[in-house]
C-alpha positions as CSV (number, residue, x, y, z in Angstrom):
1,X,-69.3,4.6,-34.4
2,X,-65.8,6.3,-34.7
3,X,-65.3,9.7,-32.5
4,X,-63.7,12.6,-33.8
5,X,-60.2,12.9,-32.6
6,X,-59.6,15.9,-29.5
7,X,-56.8,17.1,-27.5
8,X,-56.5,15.8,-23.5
9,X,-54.8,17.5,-20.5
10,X,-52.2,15.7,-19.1
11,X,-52.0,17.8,-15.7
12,X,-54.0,16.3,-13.0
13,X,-57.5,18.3,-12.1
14,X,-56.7,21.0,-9.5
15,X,-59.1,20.8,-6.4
16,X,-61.1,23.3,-5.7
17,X,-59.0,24.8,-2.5
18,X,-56.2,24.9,-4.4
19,X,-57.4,27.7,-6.9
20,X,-57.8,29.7,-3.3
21,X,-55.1,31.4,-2.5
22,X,-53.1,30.6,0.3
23,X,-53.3,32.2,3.9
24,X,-50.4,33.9,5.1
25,X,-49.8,32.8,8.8
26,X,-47.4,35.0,11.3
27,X,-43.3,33.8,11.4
28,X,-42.8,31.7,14.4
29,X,-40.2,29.4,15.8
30,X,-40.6,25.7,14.8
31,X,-39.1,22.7,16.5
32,X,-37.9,19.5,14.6
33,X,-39.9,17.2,17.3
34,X,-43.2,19.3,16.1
35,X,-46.3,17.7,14.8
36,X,-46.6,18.1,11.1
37,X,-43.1,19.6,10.8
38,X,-40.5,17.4,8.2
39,X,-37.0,17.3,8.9
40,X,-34.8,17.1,5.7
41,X,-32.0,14.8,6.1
42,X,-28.6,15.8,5.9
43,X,-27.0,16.7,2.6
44,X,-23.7,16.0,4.0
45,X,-22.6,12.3,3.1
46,X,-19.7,12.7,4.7
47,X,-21.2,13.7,8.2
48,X,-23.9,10.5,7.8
49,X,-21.9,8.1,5.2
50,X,-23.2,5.1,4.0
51,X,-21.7,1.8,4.8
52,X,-21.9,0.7,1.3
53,X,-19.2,2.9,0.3
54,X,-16.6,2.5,2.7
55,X,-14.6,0.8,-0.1
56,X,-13.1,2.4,-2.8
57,X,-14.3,1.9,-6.3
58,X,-12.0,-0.4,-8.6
59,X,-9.7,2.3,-10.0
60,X,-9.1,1.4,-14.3
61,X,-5.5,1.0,-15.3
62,X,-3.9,3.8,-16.8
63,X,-3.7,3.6,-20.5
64,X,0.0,4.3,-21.4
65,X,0.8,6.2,-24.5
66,X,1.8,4.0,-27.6
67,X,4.0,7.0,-28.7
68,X,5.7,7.9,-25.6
69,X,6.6,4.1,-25.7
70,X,7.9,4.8,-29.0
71,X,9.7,7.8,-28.0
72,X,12.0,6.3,-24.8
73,X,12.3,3.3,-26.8
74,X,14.0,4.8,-29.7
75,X,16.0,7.4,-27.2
76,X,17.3,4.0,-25.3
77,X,18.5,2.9,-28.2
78,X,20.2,6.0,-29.3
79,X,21.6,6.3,-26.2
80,X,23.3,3.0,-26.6
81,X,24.7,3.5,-29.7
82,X,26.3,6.6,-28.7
83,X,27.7,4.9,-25.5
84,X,29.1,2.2,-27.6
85,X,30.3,4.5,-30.7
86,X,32.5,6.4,-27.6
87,X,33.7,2.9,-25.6
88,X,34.7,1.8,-29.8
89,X,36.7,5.0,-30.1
90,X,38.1,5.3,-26.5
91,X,39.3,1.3,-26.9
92,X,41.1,2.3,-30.7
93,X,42.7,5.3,-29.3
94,X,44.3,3.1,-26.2
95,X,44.9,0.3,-28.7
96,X,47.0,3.5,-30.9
97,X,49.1,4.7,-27.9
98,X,50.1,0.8,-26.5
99,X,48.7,-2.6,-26.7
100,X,48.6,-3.5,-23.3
101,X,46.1,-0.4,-22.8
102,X,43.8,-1.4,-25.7
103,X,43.8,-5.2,-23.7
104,X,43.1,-3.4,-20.2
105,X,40.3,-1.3,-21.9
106,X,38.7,-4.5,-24.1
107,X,39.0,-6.2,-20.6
108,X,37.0,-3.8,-18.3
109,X,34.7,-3.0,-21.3
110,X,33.8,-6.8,-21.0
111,X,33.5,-7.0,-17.3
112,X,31.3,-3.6,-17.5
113,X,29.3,-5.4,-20.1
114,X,28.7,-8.9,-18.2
115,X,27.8,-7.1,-14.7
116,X,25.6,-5.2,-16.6
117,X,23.8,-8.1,-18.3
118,X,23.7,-9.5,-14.7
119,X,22.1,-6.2,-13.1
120,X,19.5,-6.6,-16.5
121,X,19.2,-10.2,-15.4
122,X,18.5,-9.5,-11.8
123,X,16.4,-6.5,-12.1
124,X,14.0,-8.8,-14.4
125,X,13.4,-11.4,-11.9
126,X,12.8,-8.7,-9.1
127,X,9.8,-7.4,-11.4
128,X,8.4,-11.1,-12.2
129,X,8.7,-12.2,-8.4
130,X,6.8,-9.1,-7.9
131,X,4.1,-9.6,-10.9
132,X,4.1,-12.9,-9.4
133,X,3.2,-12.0,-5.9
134,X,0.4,-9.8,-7.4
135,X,-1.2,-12.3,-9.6
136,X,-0.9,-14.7,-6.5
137,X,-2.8,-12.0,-4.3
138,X,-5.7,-11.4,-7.0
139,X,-6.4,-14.9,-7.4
140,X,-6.6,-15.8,-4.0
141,X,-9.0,-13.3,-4.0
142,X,-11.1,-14.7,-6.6
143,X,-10.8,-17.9,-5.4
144,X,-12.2,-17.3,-2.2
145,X,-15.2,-14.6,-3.7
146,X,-16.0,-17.8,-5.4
147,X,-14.9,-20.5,-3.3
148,X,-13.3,-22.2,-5.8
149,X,-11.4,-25.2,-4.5
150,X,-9.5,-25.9,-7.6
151,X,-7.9,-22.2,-8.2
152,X,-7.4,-22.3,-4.3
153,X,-5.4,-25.4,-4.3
154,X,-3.5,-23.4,-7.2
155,X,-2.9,-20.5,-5.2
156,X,-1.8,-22.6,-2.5
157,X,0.9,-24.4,-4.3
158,X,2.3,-21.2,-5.8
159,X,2.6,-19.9,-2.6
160,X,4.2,-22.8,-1.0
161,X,6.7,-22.5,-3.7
162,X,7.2,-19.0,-3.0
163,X,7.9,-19.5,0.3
164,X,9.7,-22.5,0.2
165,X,13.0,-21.0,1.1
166,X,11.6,-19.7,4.5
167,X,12.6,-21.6,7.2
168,X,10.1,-19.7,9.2
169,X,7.3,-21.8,7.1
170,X,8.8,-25.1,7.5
171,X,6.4,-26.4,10.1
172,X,3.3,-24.6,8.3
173,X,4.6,-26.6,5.0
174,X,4.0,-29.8,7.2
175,X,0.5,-28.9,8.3
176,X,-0.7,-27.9,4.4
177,X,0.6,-31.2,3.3
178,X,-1.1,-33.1,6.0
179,X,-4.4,-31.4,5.3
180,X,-4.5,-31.0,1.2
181,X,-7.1,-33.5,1.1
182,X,-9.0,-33.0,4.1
183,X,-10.2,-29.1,3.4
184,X,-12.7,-29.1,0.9
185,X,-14.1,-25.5,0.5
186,X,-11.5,-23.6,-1.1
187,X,-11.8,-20.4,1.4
188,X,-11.5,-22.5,4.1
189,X,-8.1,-24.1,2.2
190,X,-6.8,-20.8,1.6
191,X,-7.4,-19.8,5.5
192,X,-5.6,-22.9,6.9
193,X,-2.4,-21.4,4.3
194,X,-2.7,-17.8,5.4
195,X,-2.7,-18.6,8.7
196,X,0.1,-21.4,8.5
197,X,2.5,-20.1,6.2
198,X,2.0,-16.4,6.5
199,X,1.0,-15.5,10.1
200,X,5.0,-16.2,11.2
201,X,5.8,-14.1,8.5
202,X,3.4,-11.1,9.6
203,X,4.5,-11.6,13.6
204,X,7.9,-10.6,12.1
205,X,7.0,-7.8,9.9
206,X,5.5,-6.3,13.3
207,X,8.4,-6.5,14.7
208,X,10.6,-4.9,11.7
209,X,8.2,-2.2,11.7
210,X,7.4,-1.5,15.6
211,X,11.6,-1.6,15.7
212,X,11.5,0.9,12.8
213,X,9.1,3.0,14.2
214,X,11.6,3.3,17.5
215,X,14.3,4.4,15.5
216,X,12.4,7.0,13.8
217,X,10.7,8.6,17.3
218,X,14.1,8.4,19.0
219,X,16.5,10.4,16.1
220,X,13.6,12.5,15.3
221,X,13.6,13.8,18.5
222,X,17.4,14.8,19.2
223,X,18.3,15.7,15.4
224,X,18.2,19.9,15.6
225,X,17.0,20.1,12.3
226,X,13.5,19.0,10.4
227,X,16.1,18.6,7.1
228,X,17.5,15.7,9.5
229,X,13.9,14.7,10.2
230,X,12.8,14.0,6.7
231,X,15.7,12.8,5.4
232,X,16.2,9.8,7.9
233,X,12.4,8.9,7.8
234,X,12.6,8.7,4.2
235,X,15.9,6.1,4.6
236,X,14.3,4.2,7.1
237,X,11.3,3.7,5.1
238,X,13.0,2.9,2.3
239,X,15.2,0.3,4.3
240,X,11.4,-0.8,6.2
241,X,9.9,-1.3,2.9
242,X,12.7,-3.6,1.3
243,X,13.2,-5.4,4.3
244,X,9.6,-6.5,4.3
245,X,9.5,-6.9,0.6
246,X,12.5,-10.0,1.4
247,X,10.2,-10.9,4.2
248,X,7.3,-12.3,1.8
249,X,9.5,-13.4,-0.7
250,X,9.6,-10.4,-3.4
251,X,13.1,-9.5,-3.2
252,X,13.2,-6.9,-5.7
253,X,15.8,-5.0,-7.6
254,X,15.7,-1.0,-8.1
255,X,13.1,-1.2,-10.7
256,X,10.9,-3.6,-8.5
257,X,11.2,-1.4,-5.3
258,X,10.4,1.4,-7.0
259,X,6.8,-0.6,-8.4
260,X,6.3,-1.4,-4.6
261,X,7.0,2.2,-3.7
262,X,4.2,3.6,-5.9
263,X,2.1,0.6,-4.9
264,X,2.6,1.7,-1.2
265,X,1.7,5.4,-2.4
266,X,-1.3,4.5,-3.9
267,X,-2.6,2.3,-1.1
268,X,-1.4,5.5,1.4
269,X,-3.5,7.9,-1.1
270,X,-6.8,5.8,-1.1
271,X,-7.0,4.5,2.7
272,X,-5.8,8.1,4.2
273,X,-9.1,9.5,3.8
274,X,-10.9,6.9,5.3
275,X,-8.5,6.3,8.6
276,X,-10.4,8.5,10.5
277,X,-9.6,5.6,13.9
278,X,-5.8,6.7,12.6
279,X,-6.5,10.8,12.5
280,X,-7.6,10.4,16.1
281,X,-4.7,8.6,17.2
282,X,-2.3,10.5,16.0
283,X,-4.3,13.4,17.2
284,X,-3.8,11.4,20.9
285,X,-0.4,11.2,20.2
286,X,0.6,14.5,19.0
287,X,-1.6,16.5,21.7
288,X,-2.3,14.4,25.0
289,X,1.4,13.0,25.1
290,X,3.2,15.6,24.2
291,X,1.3,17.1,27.2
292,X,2.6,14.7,29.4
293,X,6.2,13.9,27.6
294,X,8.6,17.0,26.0
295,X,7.1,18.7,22.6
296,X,10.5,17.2,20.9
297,X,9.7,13.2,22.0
298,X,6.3,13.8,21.1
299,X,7.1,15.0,17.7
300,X,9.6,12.1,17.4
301,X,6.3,9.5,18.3
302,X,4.3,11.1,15.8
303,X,6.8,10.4,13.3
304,X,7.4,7.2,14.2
305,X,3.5,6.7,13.8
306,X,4.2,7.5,10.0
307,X,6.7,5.0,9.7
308,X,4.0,2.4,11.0
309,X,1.6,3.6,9.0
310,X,4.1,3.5,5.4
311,X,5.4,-0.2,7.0
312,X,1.7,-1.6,7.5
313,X,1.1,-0.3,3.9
314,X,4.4,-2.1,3.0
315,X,2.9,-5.3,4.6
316,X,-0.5,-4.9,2.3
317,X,2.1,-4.3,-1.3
318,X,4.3,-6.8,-0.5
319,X,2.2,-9.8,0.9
320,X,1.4,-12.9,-1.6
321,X,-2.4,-13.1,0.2
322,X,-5.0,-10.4,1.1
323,X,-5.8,-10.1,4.7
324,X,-8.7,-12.4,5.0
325,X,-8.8,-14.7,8.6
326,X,-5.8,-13.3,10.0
327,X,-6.2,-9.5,11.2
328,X,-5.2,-6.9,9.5
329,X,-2.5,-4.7,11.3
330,X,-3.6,-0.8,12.6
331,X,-1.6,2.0,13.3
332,X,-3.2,1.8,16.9
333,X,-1.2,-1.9,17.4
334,X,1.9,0.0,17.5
335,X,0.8,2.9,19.7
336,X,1.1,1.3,23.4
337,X,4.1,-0.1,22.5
338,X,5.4,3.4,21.3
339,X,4.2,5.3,24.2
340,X,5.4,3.2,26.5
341,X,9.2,3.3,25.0
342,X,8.4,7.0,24.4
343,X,7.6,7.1,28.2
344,X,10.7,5.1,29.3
345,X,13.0,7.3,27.5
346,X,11.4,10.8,29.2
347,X,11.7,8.6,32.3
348,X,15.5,8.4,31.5
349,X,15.9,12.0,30.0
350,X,14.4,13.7,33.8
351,X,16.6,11.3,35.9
352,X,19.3,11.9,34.4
């Protein structure tokens, strides 16, 4: 037998006590270990974060403009023209007054024209050793995520290739060849390279940038000017950064330093937020031992804390592998050591 269609309530029944209304008590204190009392958690992720996203997310590359391309491509070439319209000109005119000037000016004209195809030449092989070193680092990645032996013993000989002008990486050389065909796993190959072939390499990148760091706390704290200050950090950056960049085998032209200097900017921009061990330490610095030292060689230590900070930074651009079983290098490796030559050069300053 077939019912008539009718209509249903989807709310749930309401009990009976509910359609009473509800009993207004008196205001009174409540405390969060109280029975029957729920304490909200905190809102704040930052004051309780979760572990999960320590890391940052993978940030897309920038899609660049097809017509901006277009537009520096074209000015390039205009430029060009024009620059070899007035060399044309400025040759006919010399040729007009005497030949021996038109020969002098064809002559330098062709020496500014092959050092310039060399500068062309060299600045391209800076930016493919340092595409090169990048594509090295994100497949080692990959290859240990997935412990691929294969793309690890890949990785391994680009990197012995890399580095096979390092002297410092002779006897690590030996040791890889010795063991290609004992390691199996290809993490465990890749950990046996890092630590052979690049751990020499990162003992003297500590040094370069511990002896950088000295330079910058010492002139920072006798130049009279903050002017002085910021323009000798940014040279001895720029001068850390190279030097380090030769270290791991980049050695890049003007072009490629500048890619490694917005690669060190954007690894600066995405750990700063999260170096809260580093806030504190410079915190130590800047407050308990310019307590103890003179406010001017405690400013100077703070700043050379920022040039340990931009040289570790350096280290992660510019190194062929990620940092996987050797440590990676903290700000607070360099801070005894600073302190300490901080403390010896107050020592110095009273006696004298």
């Amino acid at each position: 037998m077939k019912r008539a269609p009718a209509s249903f309530r989807m709310d749930p029944p309401k009990s009976a006590s509910a359609d009473k209304p509800a009993a207004k008590r008196k205001p009174r204190s409540i405390e969060p270990g109280e029975a029957g009392v729920v304490v909200a958690e905190s809102d704040d992720f930052f004051a309780n974060p979760d572990p999960a996203f320590y890391d940052p997310p993978p940030v897309p590359p920038r899609r660049r403009s097809l017509l901006g391309r277009v537009f520096f491509a074209a000015f390039g070439i205009l430029i060009s023209l024009a620059i070899g319209l007035w060399t044309d000109r400025l040759i006919r005119d010399l040729f007009s007054r005497a030949d021996w000037l038109g020969w002098l000016a064809l002559g330098v004209a062709a020496i500014a024209l092959i050092a310039l195809v060399a500068i062309i030449v060299r600045e391209v092989l800076g930016i493919l050793r340092l595409a090169s070193i990048e594509t090295l680092r994100r497949d080692a990645m990959e290859a240990i995520l997935g412990n691929d032996t294969r793309e690890a013993r890949k990785t391994v000989e680009h990197l012995v290739g890399l580095l096979a002008h390092k002297p410092e990486t002779a006897a690590g050389r030996r040791t890889l060849e010795s063991l290609k065909d004992e390691v199996i796993d290809g993490a465990d190959l890749l950990a046996v390279a890092e630590k052979e072939l690049l751990a020499p390499l990162d003992t003297m990148a500590r040094i370069q940038v511990l002896n950088a760091a000295k330079r910058v706390s010492v002139v920072t704290a006798v130049s009279p000017r903050a002017l002085v200050d910021i323009v000798y950090v940014l040279f001895e950056a720029a001068r850390l950064t190279r030097r380090i960049a030769d270290l791991y085998g980049a050695r890049p032209g003007f072009l490629g330093f500048m890619r490694l200097v917005r690669s060190i900017l954007t690894h600066l921009a995405i750990t700063g937020s999260m170096a809260a061990g580093e806030t504190l330490v410079q915190q130590v610095v800047g407050h308990g031992l310019a307590a103890r030292l003179s406010a001017k060689l405690g400013e100077g230590v703070v700043n050379g804390m920022m040039t340990a900070r931009i040289g570790i930074a350096a280290m992660e651009a510019a190194r062929p592998l990620p940092f996987n079983s050797v440590p990676r290098p903290g700000v607070g490796d360099f801070l005894k050591a600073l302190t300490s030559f901080a403390a010896t050069k107050n020592a110095g300053k009273d006696s004298a």
